[in-house]
C-alpha positions as CSV (number, residue, x, y, z in Angstrom):
1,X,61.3,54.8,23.6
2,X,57.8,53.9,23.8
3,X,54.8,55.8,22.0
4,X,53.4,56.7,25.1
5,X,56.6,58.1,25.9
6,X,56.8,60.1,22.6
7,X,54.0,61.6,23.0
8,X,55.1,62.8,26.4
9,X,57.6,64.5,25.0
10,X,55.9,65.9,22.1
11,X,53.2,67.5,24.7
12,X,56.3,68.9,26.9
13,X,57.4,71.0,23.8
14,X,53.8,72.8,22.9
15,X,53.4,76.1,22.9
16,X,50.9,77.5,25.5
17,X,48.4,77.5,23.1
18,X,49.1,74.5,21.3
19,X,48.7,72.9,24.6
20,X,45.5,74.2,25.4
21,X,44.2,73.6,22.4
22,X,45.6,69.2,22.7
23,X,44.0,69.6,26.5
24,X,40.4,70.4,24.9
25,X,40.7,67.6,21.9
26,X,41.8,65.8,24.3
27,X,38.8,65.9,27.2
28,X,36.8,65.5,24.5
29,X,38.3,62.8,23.2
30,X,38.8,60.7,26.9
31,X,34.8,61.5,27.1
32,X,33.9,60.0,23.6
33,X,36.0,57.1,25.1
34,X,34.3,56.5,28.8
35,X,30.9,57.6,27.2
36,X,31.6,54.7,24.6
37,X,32.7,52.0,27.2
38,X,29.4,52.5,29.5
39,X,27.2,52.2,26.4
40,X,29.2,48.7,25.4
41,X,28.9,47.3,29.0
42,X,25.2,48.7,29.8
43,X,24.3,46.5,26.1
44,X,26.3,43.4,27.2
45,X,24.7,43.6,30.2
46,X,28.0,44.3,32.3
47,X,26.1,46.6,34.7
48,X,22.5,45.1,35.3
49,X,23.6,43.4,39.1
50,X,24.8,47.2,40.4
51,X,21.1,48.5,38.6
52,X,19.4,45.7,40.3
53,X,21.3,46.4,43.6
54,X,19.9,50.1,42.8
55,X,16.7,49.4,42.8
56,X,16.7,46.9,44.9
57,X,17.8,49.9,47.4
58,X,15.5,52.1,46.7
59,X,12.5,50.1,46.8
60,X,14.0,49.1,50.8
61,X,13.6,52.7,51.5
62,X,17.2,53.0,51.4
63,X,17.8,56.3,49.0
64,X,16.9,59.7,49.2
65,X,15.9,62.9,46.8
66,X,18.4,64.8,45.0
């Protein structure tokens, strides 16, 4: 068996509350994560062609207020 596997089958066996309580450490934990890999690629420069595309937009008239 696999970890990821394990820990499949550790989740299946919490208690309601035990599993709410994973779900929120969790989400919080998946955010740190994605929150963590746009700050990496915005400092390595990973997303400056789909900001300059962005601009690049809006200065040809082609976005709109939110």
């Amino acid at each position: 068996m696999t970890t990821a596997e394990d820990i499949e089958k550790a989740v299946e066996k919490l208690a309601p509350p035990e599993l709410a309580r994973f779900r929120a450490w969790f989400e919080e934990f998946d955010a740190q994560q994605f929150d963590a890999a746009i700050e990496r690629d915005a400092r390595t420069g990973k997303l400056d062609a789909l900001a300059d595309e962005a601009l690049a937009a809006h200065r040809g008239g082609r976005s709109r207020d939110l």
